[in-house]
C-alpha positions as semicolon CSV with decimal commas, in nm:
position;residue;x (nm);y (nm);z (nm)
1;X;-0,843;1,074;2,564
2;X;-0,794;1,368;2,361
3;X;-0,525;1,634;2,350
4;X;-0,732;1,947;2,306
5;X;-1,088;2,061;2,399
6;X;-1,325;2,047;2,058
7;X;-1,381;2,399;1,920
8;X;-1,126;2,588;2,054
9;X;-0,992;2,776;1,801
10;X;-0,578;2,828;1,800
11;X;-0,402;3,127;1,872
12;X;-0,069;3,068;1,716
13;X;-0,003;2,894;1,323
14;X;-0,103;2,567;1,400
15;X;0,158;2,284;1,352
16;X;0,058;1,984;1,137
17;X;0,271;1,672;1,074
18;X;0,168;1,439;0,815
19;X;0,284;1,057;0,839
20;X;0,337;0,923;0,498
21;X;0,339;1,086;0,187
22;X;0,176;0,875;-0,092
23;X;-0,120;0,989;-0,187
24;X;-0,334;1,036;0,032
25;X;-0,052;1,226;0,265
26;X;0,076;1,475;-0,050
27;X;-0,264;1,565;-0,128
28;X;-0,367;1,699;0,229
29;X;-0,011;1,879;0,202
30;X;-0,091;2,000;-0,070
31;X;-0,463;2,180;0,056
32;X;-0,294;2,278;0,354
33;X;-0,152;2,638;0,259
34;X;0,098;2,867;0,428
35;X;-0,138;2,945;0,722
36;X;-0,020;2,612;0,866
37;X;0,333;2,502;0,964
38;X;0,356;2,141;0,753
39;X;0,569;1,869;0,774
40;X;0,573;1,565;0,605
41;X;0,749;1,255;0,695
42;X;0,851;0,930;0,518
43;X;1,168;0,736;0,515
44;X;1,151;0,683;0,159
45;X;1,278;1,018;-0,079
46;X;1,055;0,880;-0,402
47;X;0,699;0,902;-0,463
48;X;0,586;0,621;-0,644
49;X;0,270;0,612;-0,876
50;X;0,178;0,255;-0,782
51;X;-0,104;0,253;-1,012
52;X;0,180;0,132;-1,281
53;X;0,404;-0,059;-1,106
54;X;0,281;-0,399;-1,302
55;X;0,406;-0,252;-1,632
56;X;0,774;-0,277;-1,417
57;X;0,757;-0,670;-1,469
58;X;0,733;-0,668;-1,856
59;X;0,965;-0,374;-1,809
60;X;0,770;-0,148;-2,014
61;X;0,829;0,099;-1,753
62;X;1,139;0,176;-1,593
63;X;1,129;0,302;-1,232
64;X;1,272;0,636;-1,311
65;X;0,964;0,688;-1,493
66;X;0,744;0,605;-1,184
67;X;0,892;0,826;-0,920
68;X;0,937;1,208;-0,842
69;X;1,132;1,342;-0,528
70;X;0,912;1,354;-0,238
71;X;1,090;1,676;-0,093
72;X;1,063;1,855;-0,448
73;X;0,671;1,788;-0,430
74;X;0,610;1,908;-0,040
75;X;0,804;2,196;-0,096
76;X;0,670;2,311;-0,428
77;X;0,311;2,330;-0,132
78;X;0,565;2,563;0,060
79;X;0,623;2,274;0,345
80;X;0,893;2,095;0,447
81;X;0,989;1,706;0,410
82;X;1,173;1,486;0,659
83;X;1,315;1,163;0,478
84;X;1,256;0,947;0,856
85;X;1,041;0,674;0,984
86;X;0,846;0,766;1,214
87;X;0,818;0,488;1,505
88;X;0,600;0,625;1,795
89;X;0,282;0,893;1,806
90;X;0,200;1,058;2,141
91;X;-0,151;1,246;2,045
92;X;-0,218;1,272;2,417
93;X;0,139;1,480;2,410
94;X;0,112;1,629;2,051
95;X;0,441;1,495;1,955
96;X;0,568;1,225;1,717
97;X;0,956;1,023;1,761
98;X;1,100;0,879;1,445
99;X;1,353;0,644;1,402
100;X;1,663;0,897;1,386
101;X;1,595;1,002;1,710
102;X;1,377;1,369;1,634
103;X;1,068;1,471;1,848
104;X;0,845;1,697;1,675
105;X;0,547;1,840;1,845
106;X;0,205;1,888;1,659
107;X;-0,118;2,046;1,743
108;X;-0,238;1,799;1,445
109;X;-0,131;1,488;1,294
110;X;-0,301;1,375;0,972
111;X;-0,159;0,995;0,963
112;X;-0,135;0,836;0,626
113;X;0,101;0,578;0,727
114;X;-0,021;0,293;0,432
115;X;0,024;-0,012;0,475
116;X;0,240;-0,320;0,492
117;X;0,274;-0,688;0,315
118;X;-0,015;-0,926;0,449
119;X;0,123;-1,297;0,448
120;X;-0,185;-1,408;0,674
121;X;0,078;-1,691;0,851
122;X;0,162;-1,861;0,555
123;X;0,519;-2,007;0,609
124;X;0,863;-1,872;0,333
125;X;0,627;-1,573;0,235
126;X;0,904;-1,327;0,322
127;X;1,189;-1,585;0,215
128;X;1,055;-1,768;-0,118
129;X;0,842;-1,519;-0,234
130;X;0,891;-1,189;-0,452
131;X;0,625;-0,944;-0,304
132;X;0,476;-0,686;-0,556
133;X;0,411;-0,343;-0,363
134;X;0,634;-0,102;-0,428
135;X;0,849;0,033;-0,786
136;X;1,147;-0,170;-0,630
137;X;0,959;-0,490;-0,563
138;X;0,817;-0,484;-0,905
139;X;1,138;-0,380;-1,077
140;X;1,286;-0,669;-0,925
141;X;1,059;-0,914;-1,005
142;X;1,126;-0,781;-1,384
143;X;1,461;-0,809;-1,384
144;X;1,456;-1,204;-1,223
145;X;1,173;-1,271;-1,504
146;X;1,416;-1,143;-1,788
147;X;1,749;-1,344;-1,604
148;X;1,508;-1,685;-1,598
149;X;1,383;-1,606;-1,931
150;X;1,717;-1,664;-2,108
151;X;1,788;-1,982;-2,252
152;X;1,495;-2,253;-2,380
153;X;1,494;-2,421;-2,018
154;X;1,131;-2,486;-1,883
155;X;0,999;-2,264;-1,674
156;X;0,680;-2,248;-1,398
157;X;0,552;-1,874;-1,255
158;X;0,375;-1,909;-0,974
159;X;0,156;-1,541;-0,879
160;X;0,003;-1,637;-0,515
161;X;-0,302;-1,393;-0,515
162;X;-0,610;-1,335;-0,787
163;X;-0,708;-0,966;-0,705
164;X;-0,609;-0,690;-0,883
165;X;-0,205;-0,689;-0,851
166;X;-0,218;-1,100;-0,934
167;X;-0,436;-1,049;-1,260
168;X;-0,167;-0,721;-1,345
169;X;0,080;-0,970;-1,306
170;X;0,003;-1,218;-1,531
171;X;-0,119;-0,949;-1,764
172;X;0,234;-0,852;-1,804
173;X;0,425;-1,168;-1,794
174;X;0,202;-1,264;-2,096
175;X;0,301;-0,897;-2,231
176;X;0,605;-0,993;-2,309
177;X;0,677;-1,353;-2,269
178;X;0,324;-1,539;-2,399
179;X;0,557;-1,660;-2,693
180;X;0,809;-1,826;-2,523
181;X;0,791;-2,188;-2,547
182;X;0,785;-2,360;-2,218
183;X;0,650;-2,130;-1,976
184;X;0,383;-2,244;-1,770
185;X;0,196;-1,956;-1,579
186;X;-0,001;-2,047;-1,254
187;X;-0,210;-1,821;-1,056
188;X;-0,342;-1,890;-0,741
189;X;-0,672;-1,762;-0,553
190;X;-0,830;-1,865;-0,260
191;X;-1,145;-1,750;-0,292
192;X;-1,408;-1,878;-0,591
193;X;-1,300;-1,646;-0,843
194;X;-1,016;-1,389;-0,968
195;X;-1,092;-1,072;-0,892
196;X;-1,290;-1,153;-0,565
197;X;-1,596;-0,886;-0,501
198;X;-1,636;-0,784;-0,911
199;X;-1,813;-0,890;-1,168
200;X;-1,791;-1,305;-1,221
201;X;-1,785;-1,190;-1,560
202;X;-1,445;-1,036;-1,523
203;X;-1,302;-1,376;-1,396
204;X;-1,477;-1,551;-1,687
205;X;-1,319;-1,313;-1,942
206;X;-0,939;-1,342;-1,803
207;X;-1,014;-1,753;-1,836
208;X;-1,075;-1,664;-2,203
209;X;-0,798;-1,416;-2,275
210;X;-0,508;-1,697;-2,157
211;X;-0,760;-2,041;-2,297
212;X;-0,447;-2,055;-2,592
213;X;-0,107;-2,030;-2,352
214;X;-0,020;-2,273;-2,068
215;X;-0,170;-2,070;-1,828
216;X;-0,348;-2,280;-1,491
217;X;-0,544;-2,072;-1,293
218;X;-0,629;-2,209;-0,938
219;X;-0,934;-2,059;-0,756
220;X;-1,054;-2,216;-0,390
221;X;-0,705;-2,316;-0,324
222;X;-0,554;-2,154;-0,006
223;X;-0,182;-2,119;0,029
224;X;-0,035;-2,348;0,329
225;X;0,319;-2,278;0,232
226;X;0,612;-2,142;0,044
227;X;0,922;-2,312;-0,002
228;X;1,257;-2,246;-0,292
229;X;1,112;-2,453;-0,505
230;X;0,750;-2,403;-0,491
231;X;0,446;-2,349;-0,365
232;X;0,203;-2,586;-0,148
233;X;-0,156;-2,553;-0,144
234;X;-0,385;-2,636;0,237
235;X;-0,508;-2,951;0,078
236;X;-0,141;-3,061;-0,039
237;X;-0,127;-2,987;-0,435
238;X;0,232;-2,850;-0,477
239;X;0,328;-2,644;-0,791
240;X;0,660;-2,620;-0,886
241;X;0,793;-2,281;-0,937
242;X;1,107;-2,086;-1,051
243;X;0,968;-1,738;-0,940
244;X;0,691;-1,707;-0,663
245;X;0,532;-1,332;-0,690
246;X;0,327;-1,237;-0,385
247;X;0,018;-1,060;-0,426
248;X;-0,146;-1,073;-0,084
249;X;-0,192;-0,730;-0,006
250;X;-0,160;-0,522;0,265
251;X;-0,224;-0,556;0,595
252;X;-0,205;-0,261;0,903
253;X;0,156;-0,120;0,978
254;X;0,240;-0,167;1,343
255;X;0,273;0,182;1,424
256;X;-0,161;0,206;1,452
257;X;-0,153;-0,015;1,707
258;X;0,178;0,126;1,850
259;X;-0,031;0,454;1,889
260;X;-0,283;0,364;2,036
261;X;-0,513;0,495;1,726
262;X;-0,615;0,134;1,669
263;X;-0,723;-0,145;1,960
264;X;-0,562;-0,453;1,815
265;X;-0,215;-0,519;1,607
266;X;-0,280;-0,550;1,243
267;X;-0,591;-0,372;1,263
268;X;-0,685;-0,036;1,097
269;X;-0,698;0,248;1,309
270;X;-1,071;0,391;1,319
271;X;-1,202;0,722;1,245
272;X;-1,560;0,890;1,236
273;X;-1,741;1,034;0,901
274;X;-1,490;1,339;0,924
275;X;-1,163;1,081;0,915
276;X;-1,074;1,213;1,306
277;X;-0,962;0,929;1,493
278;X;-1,216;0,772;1,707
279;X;-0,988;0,815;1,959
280;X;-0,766;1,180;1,990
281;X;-0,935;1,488;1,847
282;X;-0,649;1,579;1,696
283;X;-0,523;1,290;1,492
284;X;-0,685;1,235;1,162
285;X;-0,577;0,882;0,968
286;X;-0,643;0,857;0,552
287;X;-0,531;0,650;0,323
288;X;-0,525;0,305;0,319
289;X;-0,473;0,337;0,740
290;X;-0,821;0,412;0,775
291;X;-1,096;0,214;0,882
292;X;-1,407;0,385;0,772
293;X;-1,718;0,362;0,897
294;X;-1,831;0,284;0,565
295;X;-1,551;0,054;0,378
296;X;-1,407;0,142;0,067
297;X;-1,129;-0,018;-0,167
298;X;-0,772;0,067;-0,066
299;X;-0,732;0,253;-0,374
300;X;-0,499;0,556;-0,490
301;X;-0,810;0,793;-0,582
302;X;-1,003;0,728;-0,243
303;X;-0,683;0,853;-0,090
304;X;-0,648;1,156;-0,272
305;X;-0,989;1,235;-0,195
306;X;-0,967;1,130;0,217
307;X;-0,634;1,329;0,207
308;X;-0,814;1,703;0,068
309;X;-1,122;1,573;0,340
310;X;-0,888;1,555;0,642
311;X;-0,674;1,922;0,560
312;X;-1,028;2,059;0,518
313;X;-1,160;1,945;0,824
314;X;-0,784;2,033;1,002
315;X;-0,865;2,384;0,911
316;X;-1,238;2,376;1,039
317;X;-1,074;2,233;1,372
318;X;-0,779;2,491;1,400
319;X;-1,023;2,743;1,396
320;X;-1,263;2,593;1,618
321;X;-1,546;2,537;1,387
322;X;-1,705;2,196;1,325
C-alpha cells in the first residue's frame, strides 16, 4: 500500500511530522527548512544526551546538565513541537492520532519513535529491577546507590547485562564507591564475554581493571529471574542483591507494529537503502526504529546521520525526484 504515487512532485508546502525527537528525529528537523511545514512530536519536553547518562550513577552529572527543552530546540529550526504520544499512524490516510486525542495529517512522516526496555521474558524485570535508559532511570539508580551506601552494612550490586550500558555501570559505581569496604559488585552476561561483538581484548582488560576490588563478573549465565532480593541465574546460581540495575536494552516500541510499518510485535519496522519504509512511500523510520538492510549499532551518531539521510531524501520525494 502506499499513500501517494512515486515522483509526483507536491503542489502545496508539504506537511512533515516527525515521531520522536532524540536524535535521530531533531536532526532531520533540523535539515528540514522553512519550505516544509514540521512538526515534531514526543511526550517527553527534555532532550536527553544519553551518551552520559552512566556518569548520573556516580552522580558526577546531574540531570540538569543532560537535558535541553525539546520545544526550544525544534523551534530554534523554525518548527513547531507537540509534547504528546503519539499512539496510532495511518500512512495509507496521511494522518497520525496521539494520545491526547489530536489528528494531524501528513504528506510525510519521518518516524524516529526509539525504542523501549527489552526484558526478553525474564520474570520481576519491571518490579525488582532498576532499568538504565533514560536521565531519570539513571538519576535514580544514583540516588538509591548513595541512600544504600550510607552506613558500613554489606552490600551486593547486581548489573544484569555486559554490553556497553552494564560495563558504564560498573565503571561508575567503582568511580565513586571502589573504596568502600564491603561492597561486592556482580555483573552478569549471558553471552561468552562483556562487551559481546568487540574485541575479546576489551573483556580481558575490564577483568584486569577490577582484579583488586570484590568485583564477580559472570559471563554464559542467562537470567531466569528477578526477585527483591536477588537475582537467579537459568541453571539456578542465585546472587544476592540490594540494587538490581537492568541493562538489557531495547527492544521495538509497539507502535511499529501498531502501524503496520513492521510485520510482527517487537520487531523493527523495515526500510530500503533510502530509510523509506518497505511498506508506505511516504513514511521514512530512523533511529534506533529502523531495520536496515545492512545492520548497524543502535547508536546516537548513526541516528544523527539516518535522521539528515531521511529529510534529504523527504525533499527529493516532495519534489518528485528520486
Amino acid at each position: 500500500m502506499t499513500a501517494r504515487r512515486r515522483g509526483t512532485p507536491l503542489t502545496t508546502r508539504p506537511r512533515v511530522a516527525i515521531v520522536g525527537a532524540n536524535f535521530g528525529g531533531l536532526r532531520a528537523a533540523q535539515e528540514l527548512g522553512s519550505g516544509f511545514d514540521v512538526t515534531v512530536f514526543d511526550p517527553s519536553p527534555w532532550f536527553e544526551w544519553l551518551p552520559n547518562i552512566h556518569e548520573l550513577v556516580s552522580q558526577a552529572k546531574r540531570p540538569a546538565d543532560l537535558r535541553l527543552p525539546r520545544k526550544r530546540l525544534v523551534a530554534a529550526a523554525g518548527h513547531r513541537f507537540v509534547r504528546d504520544a503519539v499512539t496510532a499512524i495511518d500512512a495509507k490516510r496521511g494522518t497520525l492520532t496521539t494520545a491526547g486525542g489530536m489528528v494531524h495529517a501528513f504528506d510525510f512522516c519521518i518516524v524516529a519513535a526509539g525504542s523501549v526496555d527489552a526484558t526478553y521474558g525474564v520474570r520481576g524485570v519491571e518490579r525488582h529491577a532498576m532499568p538504565f535508559r533514560s536521565v531519570e532511570q539513571c538519576d535514580a539508580i544514583g540516588r538509591r546507590l548513595g541512600t544504600l551506601m550510607k552506613g558500613r552494612k554489606p552490600r551486593s550490586i547486581v548489573i544484569v547485562g555486559g554490553g556497553f550500558a552494564g560495563v558504564e555501570a560498573l565503571g561508575e559505581i567503582m568511580r565513586r564507591y571502589r573504596t568502600r569496604d564491603n561492597l561486592t559488585l556482580h555483573i552478569v552476561e549471558a553471552g561468552p564475554a562483556l562487551m559481546p561483538g568487540a574485541s575479546p581484548k576489551i573483556d580481558a582488560a575490564v577483568r584486569k581493571h577490577v582484579r583488586a576490588y570484590d568485583v564477580q563478573i559472570h559471563t554464559r549465565s542467562p537470567v531466569a529471574a528477578i526477585t527483591p532480593t536477588g537475582v537467579r541465574m537459568q541453571g539456578g546460581k542465585r546472587l544476592r542483591s540490594d540494587l538490581t540495575i537492568w541493562t538489557g536494552g531495547g527492544a521495538a516500541p509497539p507502535l511499529l507494529h501498531a502501524a503496520k510499518l513492521a510485520p510482527k510485535q517487537l520487531q523493527w519496522a523495515p526500510v530500503d537503502a533510502t530509510l523509506r519504509s518497505r511498506r508506505y512511500d511516504n513514511v521514512f523510520v530512523i533511529g534506533d526504529a529502523a531495520a536496515l538492510p545492512v545492520a548497524v549499532p543502535k547508536q546516537a551518531f548513526h541516528a544523527l546521520e539516518m535522521g539528515e539521510y531521511a529529510a534529504a531524501n523527504v525533499r527529493r520525494a516532495a519534489a518528485g525526484r528520486a
